[in-house]
N, C-alpha and C positions, 0 to 999 in steps of 0.2 A: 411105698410102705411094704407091700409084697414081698420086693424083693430082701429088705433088708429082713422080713419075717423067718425068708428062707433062711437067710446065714444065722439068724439067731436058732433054729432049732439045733442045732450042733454047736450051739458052742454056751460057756458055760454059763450058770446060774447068775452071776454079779451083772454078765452081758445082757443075758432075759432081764433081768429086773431094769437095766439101762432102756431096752427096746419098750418096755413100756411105760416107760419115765419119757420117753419122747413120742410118745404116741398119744399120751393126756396133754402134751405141750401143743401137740398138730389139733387135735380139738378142741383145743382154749383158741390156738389161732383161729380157727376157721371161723370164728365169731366175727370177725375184724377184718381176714385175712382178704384185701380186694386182688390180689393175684390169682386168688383160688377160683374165681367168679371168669377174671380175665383167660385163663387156662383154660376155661372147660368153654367161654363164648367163641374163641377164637379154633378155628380149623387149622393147625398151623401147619401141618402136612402141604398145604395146598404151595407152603413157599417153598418146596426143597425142590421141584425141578428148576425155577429160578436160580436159587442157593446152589443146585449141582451146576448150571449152566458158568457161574463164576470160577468155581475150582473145574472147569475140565478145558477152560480156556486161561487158566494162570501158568500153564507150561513147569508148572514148579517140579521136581521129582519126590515119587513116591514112596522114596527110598526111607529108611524111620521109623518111627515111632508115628503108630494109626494116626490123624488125626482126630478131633473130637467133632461130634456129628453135626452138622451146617444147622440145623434145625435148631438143636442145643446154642451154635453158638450168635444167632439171627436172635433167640429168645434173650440172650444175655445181650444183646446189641439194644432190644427194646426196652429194658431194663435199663439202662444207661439214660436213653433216652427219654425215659416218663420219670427218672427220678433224678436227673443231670448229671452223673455222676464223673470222674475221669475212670481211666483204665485202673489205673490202680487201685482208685477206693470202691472200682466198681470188684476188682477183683476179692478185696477185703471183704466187701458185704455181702459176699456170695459166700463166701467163706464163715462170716460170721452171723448171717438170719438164716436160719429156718424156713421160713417161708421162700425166699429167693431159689433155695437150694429144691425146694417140692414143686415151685414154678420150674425149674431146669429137667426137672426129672432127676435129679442125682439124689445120693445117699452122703451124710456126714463122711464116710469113711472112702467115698469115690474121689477120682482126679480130678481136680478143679481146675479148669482153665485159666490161666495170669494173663499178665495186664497184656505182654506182648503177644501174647497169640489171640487177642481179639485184637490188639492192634494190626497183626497181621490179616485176621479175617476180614476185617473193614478196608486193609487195602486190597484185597482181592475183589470186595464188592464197589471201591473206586474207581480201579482199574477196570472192571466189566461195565462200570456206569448205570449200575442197580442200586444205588446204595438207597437213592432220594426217591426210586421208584418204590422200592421195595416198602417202606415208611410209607407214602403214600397210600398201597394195596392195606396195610396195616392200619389205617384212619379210617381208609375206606370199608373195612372189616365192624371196625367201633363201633361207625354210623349206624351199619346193619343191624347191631344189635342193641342200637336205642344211646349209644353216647354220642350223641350229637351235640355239635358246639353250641351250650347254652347263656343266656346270661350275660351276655354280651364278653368283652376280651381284656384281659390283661397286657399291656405292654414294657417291659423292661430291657434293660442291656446291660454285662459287665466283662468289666476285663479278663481277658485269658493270659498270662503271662506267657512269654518265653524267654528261650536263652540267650541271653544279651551277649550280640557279638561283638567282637574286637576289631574293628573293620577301621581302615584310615580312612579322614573326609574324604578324598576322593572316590573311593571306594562308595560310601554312605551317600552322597551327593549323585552318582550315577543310579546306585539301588532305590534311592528318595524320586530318579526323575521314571522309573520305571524301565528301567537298564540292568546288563546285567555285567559289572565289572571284566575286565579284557582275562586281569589273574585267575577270576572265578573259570569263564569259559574255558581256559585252556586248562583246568585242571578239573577232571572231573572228581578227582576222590573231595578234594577241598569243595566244591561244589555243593556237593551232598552235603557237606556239613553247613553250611551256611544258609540262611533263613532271609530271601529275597522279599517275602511277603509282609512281613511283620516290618511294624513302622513304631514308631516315638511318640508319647502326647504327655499332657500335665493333665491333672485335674486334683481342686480341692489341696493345689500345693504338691502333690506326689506326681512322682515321674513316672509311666509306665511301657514298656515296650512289647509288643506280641496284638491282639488282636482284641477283637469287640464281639461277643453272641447276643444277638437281638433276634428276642425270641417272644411269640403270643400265647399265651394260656386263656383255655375258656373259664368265664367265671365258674360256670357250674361243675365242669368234672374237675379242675385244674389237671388237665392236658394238653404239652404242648401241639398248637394247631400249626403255627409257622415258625420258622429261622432263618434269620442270613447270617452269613460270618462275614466280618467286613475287618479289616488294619485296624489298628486303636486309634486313630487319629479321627475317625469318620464321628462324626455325633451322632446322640442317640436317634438326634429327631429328624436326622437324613431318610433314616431308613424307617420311618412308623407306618406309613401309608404302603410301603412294602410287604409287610408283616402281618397285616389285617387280612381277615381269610371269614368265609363267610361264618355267619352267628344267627341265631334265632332272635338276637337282640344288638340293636344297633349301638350298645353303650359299649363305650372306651374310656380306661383308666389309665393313667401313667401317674407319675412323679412330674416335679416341675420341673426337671433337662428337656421334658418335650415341648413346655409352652412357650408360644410365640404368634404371632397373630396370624402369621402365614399358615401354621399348623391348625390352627381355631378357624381358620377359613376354608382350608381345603379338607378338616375334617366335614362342616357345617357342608361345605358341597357335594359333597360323597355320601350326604346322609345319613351320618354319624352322630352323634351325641354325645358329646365332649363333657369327660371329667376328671381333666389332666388339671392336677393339683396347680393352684397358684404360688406366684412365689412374688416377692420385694425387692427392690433393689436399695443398691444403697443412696441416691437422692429418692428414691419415692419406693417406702415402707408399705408394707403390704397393712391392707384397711384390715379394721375389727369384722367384718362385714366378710372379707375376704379368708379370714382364718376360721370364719362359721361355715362357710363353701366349704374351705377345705376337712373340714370335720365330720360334715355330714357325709362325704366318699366315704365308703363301707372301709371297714377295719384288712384291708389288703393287701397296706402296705406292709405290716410284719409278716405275714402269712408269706407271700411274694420274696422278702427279702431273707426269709429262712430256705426258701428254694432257692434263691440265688449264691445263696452261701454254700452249696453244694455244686454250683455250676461252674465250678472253677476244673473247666478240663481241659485236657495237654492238648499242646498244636496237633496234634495225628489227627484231636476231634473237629478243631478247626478247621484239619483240609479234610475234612471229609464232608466240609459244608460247602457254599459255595465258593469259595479259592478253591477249590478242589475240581469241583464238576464244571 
């Protein structure tokens, strides 16, 4: 706000009156605003020799236009990450809150960074193999300051799409056995274009091709604590007992893709306390008895599937999970 104060004393009367019309807006936020709380717990200075350690080993030339400061763009990387977002709608809502923009340190009328130059920044923290550390040091930060996984954990997964290739069975049947076609190798530009990782599933009747984010949220901050990235083919309930990260509370919620007796078994081993909704089939209907179970589970699942409705991000956020590292 400083800064933009400066530019307002020279310039004219309609702009003062604007700079204060957004200054009663910054006060109204700050009533609500949890960014503003997060900003001032967090030392975030402490990650830019890290952050420099990536770009002064990416060999890239410095020829150009500056780049935007590591700090700036690590903050917008966390951002993505506590509210799911892709590159693109990450770049939109940086662009369009107020608060995102006072989290970054920038002013309405500064350079915003787009979707591709944080996709660039995350592959320079791929490529250094900081990406998962870095998020890590940044939970580890949370804890410090009292957000500790509470309430036990939230478990879900959903598809991430990609760009469906045009590949002959042959081709497909090699990439499906974990091979990498003879045409692809010998060409490397074709190469690049094509997507070895991403595999085919059905669910619910729909066909989907690109991958799966299974991801844990604590009940009480709703912050993600873990994720894998896995091919869409993988089920939800391969990966739960991967996911689970510790919690002040041993309770587990999911949807019915998780339930199965193996899962109710090796959660009950683990120490866990299972409240992975029930579901019915079609020879043996779910009982009256069993739709009261499922009722009494806290109101999560809308809350949960309004986050996941934003979690629809590009393959770049894919490899930057585990296909990646």
């Amino acid at each position: 706000m400083y800064i933009i104060a400066q530019r307002i004393q020279r310039a004219p009367s309609h702009v003062a009156t604007w700079f204060f019309d957004v200054e009663n807006r910054f006060k109204k936020l700050d009533e609500r605003d949890s960014l503003l709380r997060l900003g001032t717990l967090i030392n975030w200075e402490l990650f830019r020799p890290t952050l420099a350690r990536a770009r002064s080993t990416s060999g890239k030339s410095r020829a150009g236009r500056k780049p935007f400061d590591a700090v700036l763009m690590f903050k917008g990387l966390i951002l993505q990450h506590l509210y799911n977002f892709s590159d693109e709608e990450l770049e939109f809502q940086i662009r369009d809150r107020f608060t995102f923009l006072r989290f970054l340190g920038l002013s309405p009328e500064d350079r915003i960074p787009d979707a591709n130059t944080f996709w660039d920044f995350r592959e320079l923290l791929i490529e250094a193999k900081l990406i998962k550390s870095l998020f890590r040091d940044f939970e580890s930060h949370l804890v410090e300051q009292g957000f500790t996984a509470r309430k036990g954990q939230i478990v879900d997964a959903t598809f991430v799409e990609a760009p469906r290739q045009r590949n002959s069975r042959e081709d497909n049947a090699t990439i499906k056995a974990g091979g990498i076609p003879a045409a692809f190798a010998e060409n490397s530009a074709r190469l690049s274009q094509k997507d070895t990782d991403a595999r085919w599933t059905k669910k619910d009747g729909e066909t989907h091709y690109g991958y799966k984010n299974h991801i844990s949220i604590d009940n009480k901050n709703k912050i993600i604590r873990e994720f894998e990235v896995t091919s869409a083919e993988v089920h939800d309930n391969q990966v739960l007992l991967e996911v689970l990260t510790d919690n002040t509370s041993k309770d587990v919620w999911a949807d019915s893709a998780y339930r199965s007796d193996e899962i109710q078994t090796s959660l009950e081993a683990a120490g866990y306390r299972s409240h992975i909704h029930e579901r019915g089939y079609r020879t043996r209907p779910m009982t009256e008895q069993q739709r009261a179970r499922n009722k009494k589970n806290p109101g999560f699942v809308c809350e949960w599937s309004m986050c996941l409705a934003q979690w629809k991000m590009s393959r770049e956020v894919c490899l930057s999970g585990s296909l990646a590292s």
